[in-house]
VEXTIPA-191465 format. One record per residue (C-alpha): residue in three letters; y negated, z, x; residue number from 0. Coordinates in Angstrom, 3 decimals. Layout:
N
<atom residuo="ala" py="Y" pz="Z" px="X" num="NUM"/>
...
// end
This chain:
90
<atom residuo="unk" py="-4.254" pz="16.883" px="53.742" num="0"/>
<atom residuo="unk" py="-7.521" pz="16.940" px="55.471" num="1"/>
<atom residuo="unk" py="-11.157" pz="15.116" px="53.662" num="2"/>
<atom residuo="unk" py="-13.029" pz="13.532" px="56.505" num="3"/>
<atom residuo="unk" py="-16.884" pz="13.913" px="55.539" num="4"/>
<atom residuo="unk" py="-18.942" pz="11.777" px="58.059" num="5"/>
<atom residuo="unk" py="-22.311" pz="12.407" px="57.882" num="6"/>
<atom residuo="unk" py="-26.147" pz="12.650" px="60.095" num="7"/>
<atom residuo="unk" py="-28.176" pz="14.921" px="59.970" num="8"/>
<atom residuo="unk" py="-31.265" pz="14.392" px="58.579" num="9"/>
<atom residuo="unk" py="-29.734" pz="12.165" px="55.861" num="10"/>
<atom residuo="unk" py="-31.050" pz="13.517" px="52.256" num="11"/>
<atom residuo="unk" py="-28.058" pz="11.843" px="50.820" num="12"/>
<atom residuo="unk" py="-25.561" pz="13.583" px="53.090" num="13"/>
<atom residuo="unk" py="-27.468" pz="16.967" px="53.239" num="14"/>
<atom residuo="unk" py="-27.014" pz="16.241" px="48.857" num="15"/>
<atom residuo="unk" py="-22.992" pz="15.722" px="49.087" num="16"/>
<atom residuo="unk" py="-22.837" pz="18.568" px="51.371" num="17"/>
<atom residuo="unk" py="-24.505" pz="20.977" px="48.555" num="18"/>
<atom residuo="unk" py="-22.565" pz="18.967" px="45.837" num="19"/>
<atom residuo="unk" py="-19.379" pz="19.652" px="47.381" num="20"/>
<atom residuo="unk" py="-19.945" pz="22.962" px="48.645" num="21"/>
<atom residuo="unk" py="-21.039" pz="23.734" px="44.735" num="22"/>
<atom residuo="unk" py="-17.933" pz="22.491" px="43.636" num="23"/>
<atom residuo="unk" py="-15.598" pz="24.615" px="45.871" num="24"/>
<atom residuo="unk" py="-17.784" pz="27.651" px="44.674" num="25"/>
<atom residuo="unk" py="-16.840" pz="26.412" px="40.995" num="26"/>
<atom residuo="unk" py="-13.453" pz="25.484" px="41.574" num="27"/>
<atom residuo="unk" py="-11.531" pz="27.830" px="43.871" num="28"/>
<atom residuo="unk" py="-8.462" pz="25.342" px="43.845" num="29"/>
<atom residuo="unk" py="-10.531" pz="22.907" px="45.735" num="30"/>
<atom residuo="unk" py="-11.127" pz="25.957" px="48.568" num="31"/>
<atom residuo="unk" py="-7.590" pz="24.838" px="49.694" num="32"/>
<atom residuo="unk" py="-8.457" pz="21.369" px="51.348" num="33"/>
<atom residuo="unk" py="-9.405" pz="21.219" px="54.566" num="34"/>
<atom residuo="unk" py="-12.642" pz="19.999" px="54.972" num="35"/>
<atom residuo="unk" py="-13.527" pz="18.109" px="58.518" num="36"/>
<atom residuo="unk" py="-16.978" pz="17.093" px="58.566" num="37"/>
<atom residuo="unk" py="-18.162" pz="14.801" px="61.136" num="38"/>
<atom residuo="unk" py="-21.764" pz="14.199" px="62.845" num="39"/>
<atom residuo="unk" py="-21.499" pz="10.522" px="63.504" num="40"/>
<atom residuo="unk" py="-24.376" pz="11.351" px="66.162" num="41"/>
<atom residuo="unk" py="-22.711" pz="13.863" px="67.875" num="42"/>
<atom residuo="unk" py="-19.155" pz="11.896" px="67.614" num="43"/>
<atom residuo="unk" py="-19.578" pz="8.896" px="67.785" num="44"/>
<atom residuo="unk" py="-15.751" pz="8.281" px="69.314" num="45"/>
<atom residuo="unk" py="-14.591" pz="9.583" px="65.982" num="46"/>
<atom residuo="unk" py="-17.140" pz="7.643" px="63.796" num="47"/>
<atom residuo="unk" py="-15.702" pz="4.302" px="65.389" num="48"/>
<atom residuo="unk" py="-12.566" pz="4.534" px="64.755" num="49"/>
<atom residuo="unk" py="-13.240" pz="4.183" px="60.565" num="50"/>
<atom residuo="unk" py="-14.548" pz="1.327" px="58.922" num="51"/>
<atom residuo="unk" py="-17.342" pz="2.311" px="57.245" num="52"/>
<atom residuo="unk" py="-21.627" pz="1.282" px="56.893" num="53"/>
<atom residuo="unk" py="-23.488" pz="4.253" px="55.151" num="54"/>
<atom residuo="unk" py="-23.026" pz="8.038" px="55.392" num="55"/>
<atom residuo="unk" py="-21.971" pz="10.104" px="53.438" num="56"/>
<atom residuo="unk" py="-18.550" pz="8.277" px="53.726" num="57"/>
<atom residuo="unk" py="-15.462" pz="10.677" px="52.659" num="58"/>
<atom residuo="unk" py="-11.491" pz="9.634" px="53.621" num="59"/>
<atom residuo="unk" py="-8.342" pz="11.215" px="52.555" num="60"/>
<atom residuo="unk" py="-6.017" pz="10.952" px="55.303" num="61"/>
<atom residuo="unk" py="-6.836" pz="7.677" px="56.495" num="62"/>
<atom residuo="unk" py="-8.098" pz="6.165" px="53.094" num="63"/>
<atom residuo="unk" py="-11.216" pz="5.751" px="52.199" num="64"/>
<atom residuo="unk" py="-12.328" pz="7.650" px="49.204" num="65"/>
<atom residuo="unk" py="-16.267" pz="6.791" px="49.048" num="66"/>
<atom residuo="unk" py="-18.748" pz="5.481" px="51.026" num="67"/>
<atom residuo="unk" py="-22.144" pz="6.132" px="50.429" num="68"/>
<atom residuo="unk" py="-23.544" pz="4.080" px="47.011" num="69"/>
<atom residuo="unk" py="-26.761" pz="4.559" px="44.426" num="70"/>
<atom residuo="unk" py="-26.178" pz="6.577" px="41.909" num="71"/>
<atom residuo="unk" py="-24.011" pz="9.569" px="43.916" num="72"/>
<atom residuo="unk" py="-23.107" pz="12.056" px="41.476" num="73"/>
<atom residuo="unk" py="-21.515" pz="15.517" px="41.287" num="74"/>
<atom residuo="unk" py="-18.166" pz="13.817" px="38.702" num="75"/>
<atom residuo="unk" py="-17.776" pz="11.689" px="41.990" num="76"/>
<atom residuo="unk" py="-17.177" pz="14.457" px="44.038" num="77"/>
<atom residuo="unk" py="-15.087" pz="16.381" px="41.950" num="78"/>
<atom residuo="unk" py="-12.862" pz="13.021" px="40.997" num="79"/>
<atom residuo="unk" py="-12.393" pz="13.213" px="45.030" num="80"/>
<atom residuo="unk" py="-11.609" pz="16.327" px="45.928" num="81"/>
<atom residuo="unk" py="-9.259" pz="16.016" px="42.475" num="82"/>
<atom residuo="unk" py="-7.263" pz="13.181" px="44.638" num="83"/>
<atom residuo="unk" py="-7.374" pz="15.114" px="47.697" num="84"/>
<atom residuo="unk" py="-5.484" pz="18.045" px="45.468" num="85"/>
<atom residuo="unk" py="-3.230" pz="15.994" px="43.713" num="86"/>
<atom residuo="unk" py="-2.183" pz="14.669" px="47.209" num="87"/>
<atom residuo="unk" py="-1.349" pz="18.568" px="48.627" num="88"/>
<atom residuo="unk" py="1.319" pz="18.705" px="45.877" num="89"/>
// end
């Protein structure tokens, strides 16, 4: 199962998940087995439309969405994601 990470560049909150997440997989080499897609919603916009979400970073599982973007992001978020995303390769 693939996580879909839509982001833009020049977002601090996106460029933050992306550093989170790449910290994790570093951490946890279990995690190094999902595939990661991540998406510039300025440079694909055909793919950004066809999800329902507002505010990058948004993540989805399959076709499920896992998080959208929300005060407060925090590394346990991340890793309670990617923790779904595993339990769903199984």
């Amino acid at each position: 199962m693939e996580l879909k990470f839509f982001y833009m560049p020049g977002c601090p909150y996106c460029r933050r998940a992306s550093g989170v997440l790449a910290q994790l997989m570093q951490e946890h080499p279990q995690y190094k087995k999902i595939k990661v897609n991540q998406i510039d919603e300025t440079r694909h916009p055909e793919e950004a439309e066809k999800y329902d979400y507002y505010y990058v970073p948004t993540f989805y599982k399959g076709d499920e969405k896992v998080y959208e973007a929300a005060p407060g992001d925090t590394s346990e978020k991340m890793k309670e994601i990617l923790g779904q995303v595993l339990a769903g390769m199984e």
